[in-house]
C-alpha positions, 0 to 999 in steps of 0.5 A, a space after each residue: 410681892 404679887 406673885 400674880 405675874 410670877 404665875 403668868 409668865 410660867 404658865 406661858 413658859 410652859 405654853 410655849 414649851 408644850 407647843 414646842 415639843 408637840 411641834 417636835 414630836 410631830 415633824 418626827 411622826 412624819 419623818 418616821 412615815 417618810 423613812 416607812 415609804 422609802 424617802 431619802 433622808 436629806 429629802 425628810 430632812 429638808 421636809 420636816 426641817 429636822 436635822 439631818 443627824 436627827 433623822 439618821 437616828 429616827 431612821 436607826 429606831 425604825 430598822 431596830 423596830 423592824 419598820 424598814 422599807 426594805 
């Protein structure tokens, strides 16, 4: 059995998922940059093309941190 192609396509698995979660991360980045500058959230959301939920708890970190807007 050549486990040659086995390596390959859990190398690019794992490729694609760190690029996924970067792209994640970054959306995040700025919506928490919007939420910082007062954006409305259904407007970050449509933006950053995040669920409107995920952005409701992006929104609940930074009150907690004490980043909000206010």
């Amino acid at each position: 059995m050549r486990l040659a192609p086995l390596y390959r396509q859990d190398r690019d698995r794992a490729a694609r998922e760190g690029e996924e979660r970067g792209l994640q991360q970054g959306k995040e980045a700025i919506a928490l940059n919007m939420l910082r500058v007062g954006m409305d959230i259904e407007q970050i959301a449509n933006l950053t093309q995040l669920p409107l939920e995920r952005v409701r708890e992006l929104q609940q970190q930074n009150n907690e941190n004490g980043n909000s807007s206010q």
